[in-house]
C-alpha positions as CSV (number, residue, x, y, z in Angstrom):
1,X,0.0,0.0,0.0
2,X,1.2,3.4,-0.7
3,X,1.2,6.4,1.2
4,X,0.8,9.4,-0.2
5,X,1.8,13.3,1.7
6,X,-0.6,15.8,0.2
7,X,-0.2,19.4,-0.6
8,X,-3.2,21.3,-1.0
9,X,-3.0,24.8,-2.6
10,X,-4.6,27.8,-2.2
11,X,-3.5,31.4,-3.5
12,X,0.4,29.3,-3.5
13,X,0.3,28.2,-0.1
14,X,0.1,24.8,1.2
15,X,-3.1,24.9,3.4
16,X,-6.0,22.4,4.7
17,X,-9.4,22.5,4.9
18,X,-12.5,21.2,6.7
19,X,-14.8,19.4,4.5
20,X,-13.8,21.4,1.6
21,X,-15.0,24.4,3.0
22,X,-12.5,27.2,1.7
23,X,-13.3,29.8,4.8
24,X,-12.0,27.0,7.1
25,X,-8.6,26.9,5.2
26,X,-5.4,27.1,7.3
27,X,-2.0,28.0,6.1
28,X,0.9,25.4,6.7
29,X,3.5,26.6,4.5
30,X,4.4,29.6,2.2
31,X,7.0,27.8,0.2
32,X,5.4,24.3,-0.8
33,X,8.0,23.1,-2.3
34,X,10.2,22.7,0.8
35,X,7.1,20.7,2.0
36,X,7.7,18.2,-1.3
37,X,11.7,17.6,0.1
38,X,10.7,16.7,3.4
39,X,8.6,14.2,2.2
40,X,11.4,13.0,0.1
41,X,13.1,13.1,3.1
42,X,10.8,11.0,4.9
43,X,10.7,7.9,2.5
44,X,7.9,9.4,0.3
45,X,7.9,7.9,-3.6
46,X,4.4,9.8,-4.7
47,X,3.3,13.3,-3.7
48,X,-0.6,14.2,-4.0
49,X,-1.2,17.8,-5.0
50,X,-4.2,19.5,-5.5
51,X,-5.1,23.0,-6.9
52,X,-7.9,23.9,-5.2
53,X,-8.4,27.5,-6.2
54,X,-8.6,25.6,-9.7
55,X,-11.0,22.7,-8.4
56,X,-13.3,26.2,-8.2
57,X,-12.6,28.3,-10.9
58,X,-12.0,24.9,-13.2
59,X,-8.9,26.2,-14.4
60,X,-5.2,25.8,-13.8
61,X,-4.6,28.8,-11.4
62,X,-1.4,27.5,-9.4
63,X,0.4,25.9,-12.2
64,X,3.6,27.8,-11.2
65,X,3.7,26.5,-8.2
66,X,2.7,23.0,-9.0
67,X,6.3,23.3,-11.7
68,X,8.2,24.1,-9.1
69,X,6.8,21.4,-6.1
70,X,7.6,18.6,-9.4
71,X,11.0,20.6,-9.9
72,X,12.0,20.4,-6.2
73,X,12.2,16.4,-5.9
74,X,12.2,13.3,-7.5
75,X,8.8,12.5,-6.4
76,X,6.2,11.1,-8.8
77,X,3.4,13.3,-8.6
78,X,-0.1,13.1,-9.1
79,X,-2.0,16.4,-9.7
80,X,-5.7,17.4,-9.7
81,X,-8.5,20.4,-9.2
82,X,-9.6,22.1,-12.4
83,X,-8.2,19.5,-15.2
84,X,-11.1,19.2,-17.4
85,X,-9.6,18.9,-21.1
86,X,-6.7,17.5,-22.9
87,X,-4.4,20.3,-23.1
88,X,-4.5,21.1,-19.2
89,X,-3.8,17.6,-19.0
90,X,-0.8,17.7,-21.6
91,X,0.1,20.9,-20.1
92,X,0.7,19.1,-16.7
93,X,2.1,16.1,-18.1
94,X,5.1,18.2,-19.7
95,X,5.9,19.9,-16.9
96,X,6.9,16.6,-15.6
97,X,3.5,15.7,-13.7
98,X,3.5,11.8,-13.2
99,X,-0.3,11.5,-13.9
100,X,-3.3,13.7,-13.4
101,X,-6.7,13.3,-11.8
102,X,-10.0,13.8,-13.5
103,X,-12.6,14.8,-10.7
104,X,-15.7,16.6,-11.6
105,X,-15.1,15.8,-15.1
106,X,-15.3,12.4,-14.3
107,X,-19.1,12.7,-13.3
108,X,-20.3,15.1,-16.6
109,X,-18.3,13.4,-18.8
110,X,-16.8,10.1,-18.3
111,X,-15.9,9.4,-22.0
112,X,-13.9,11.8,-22.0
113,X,-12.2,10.5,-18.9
114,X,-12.3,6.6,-20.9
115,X,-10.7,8.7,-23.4
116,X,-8.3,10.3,-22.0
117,X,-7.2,6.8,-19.9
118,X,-6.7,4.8,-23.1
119,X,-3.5,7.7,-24.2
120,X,-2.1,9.4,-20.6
121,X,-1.8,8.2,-17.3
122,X,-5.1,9.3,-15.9
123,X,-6.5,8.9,-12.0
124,X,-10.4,9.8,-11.1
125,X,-11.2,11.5,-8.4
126,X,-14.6,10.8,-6.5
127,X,-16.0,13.0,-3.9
128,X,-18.6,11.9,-1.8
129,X,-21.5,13.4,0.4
130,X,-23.6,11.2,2.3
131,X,-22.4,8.7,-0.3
132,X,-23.1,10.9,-3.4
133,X,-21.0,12.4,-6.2
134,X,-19.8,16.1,-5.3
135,X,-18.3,18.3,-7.7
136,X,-17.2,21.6,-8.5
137,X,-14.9,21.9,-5.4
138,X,-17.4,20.0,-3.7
139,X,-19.7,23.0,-4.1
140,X,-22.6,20.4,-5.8
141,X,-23.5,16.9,-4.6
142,X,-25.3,15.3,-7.2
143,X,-27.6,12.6,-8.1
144,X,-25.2,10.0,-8.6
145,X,-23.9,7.3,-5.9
146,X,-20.4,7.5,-5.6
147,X,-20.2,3.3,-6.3
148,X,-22.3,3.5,-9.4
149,X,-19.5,6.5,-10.8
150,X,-16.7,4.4,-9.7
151,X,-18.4,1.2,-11.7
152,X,-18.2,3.1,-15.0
153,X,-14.4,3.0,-15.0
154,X,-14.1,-0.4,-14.4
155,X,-12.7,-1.4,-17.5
156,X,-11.1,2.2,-18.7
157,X,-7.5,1.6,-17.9
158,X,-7.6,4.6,-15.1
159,X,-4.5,3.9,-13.3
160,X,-6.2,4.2,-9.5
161,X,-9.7,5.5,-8.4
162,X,-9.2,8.2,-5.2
163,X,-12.3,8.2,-3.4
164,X,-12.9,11.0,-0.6
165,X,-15.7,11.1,2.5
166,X,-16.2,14.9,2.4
167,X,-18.0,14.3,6.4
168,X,-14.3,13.0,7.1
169,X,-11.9,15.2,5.3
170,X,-9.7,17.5,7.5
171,X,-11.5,16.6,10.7
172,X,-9.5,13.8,11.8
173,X,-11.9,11.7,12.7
174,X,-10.7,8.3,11.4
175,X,-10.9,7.2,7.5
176,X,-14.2,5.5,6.1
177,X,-13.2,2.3,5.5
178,X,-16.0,0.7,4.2
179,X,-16.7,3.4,1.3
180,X,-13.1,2.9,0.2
181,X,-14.1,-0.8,0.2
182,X,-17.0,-0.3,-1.3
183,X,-15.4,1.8,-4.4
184,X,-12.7,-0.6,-4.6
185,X,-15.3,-3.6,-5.2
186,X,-17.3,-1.9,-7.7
187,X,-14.9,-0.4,-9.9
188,X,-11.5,-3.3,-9.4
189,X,-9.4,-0.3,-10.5
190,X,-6.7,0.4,-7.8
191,X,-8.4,2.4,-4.4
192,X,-6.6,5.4,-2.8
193,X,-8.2,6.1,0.6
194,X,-8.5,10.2,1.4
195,X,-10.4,12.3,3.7
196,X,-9.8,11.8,7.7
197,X,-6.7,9.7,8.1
198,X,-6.4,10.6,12.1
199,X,-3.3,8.4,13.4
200,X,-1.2,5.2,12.7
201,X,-4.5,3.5,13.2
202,X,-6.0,4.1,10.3
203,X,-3.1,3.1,8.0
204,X,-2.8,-0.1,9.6
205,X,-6.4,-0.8,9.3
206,X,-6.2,0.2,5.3
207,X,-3.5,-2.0,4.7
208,X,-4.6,-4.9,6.6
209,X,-7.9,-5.0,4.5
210,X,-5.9,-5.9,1.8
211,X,-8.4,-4.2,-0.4
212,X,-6.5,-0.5,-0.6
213,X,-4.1,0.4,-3.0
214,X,-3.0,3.7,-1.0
215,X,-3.8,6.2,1.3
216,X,-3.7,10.0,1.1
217,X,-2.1,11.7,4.3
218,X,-2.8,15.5,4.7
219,X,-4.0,16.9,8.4
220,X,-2.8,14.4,10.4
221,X,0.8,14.8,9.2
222,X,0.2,18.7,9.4
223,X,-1.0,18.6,12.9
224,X,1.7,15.8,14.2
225,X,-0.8,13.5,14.7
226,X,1.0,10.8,12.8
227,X,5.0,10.1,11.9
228,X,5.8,9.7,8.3
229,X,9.2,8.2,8.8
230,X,7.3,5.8,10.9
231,X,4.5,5.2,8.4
232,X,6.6,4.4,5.7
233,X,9.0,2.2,7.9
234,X,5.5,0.1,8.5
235,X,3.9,0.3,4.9
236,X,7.6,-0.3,2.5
C-alpha cells in the first residue's frame, strides 16, 4: 500500500481545509515546495497535490507553483483540481506531472475520462457526500452514488480511483473504510483512501484490509498526529 503526503494549494500556499470548505482553510506553508523535500526526506515515492483555487474556478490557477513542487524532488506526482480537457492535462504532463486526476469531469463526462485513460496516465477522483457524487470543489452533490461512478471505470484503464468522505476530510476523525471498500469492489481499478486519516491506526487498518491500493495523508501529518518516517517504515 502506498502512502501518499498531500499538498493542498490555495493562493500558492500549502493549506488544509475542513470538508472542503475554503473559509476553514489554514496556512501550513508559504514555500510548498520545501514541504515536497521533506517528504522526500521522509521515505515518500508519490506526492498528491491539488489545486484547489482551480477545483473552483475549473482552471489551472497555481500551475507555477505546482512546476516548481515537481522541480523540487524526484517525487512522482499526481495532480488534480480544475483538469477538465486534454491540453491542461498535456500541459501538466510536460511539466513533468507523473499523472493527473480527472474529478468533476469524471461525473459530466466520463468518456472523456475513458478517453483520455486509453492515451495518458489518468487517475479519477470521487467525492462523496452522504455517499453521493460532489463536484465543482465540492460545491454540488449530485444525483449520482459514488459506487455506481466508480463502476463506470471499471474497464477504462484509469490507473487508481481516489475516493474522498467529504464528512471526514480535514476533521480527523478516522478514515471510512468501508466506502473505500465499497469503491474498490465496484470499480476493481486500484483504491486510494482520502479524507480523515487521524493516526497510525487508520493506516494499519487500510492495509490490513488488503483491499486498498494507498492512502492519502494530509492533516494528520500537518497537525503531528501521525509520523511519516514511521509510516513508511511500517507500509515499504
Amino acid at each position: 500500500m502506498e502512502i501518499f503526503p498531500a499538498i493542498d494549494l490555495k493562493e500558492g500556499k500549502a493549506v488544509r481545509l475542513s470538508k472542503g470548505e475554503m473559509s476553514s482553510a489554514k496556512i501550513y506553508s508559504h514555500a510548498p515546495q520545501e514541504l515536497a523535500k521533506n517528504f522526500e526526506g521522509y521515505g515518500a515515492k508519490w506526492l498528491h497535490v491539488v489545486d484547489l483555487d482551480g477545483a473552483f474556478a475549473g482552471e489551472t490557477v497555481n500551475f507555477d507553483v505546482v512546476e516548481k513542487i515537481i522541480k523540487s524532488t524526484n517525487l512522482k506526482v499526481q495532480i488534480g483540481g480544475g483538469i477538465r480537457d486534454e491540453a491542461r492535462i498535456k500541459r501538466y504532463l510536460d511539466i513533468g506531472a507523473s499523472r493527473v486526476i480527472l474529478g468533476s469531469v469524471a461525473l459530466n463526462e466520463p468518456n472523456f475520462v475513458r478517453r483520455m485513460a486509453k492515451i495518458y496516465p489518468v487517475v479519477v477522483g470521487i467525492d462523496a457526500k452522504d455517499g453521493f457524487v460532489a463536484t465543482q470543489g465540492w460545491a454540488e452533490v449530485s444525483q449520482m452514488r459514488a459506487s455506481e461512478l466508480a463502476a463506470k471505470f471499471a474497464d477504462a484503464g484509469v490507473k487508481a480511483i481516489i475516493c474522498t468522505d467529504i464528512a471526514k476530510d480535514g476533521m480527523l476523525g478516522g478514515v471510512n473504510l468501508d466506502f473505500t471498500l465499497e469503491i474498490a469492489r465496484a470499480s476493481g481499478v486500484d483504491t486510494i483512501a482520502s479524507g480523515g486519516v487521524k493516526d497510525m491506526s487508520d493506516i494499519v487498518r487500510l492495509k490490513d484490509s488488503g483491499e486498498v491500493a494507498g492512502v492519502i495523508v494530509g492533516k494528520a501529518y500537518y497537525e503531528s498526529k501521525i509520523d511519516l518516517k514511521e509510516a513508511f517504515r511500517k507500509v515499504l
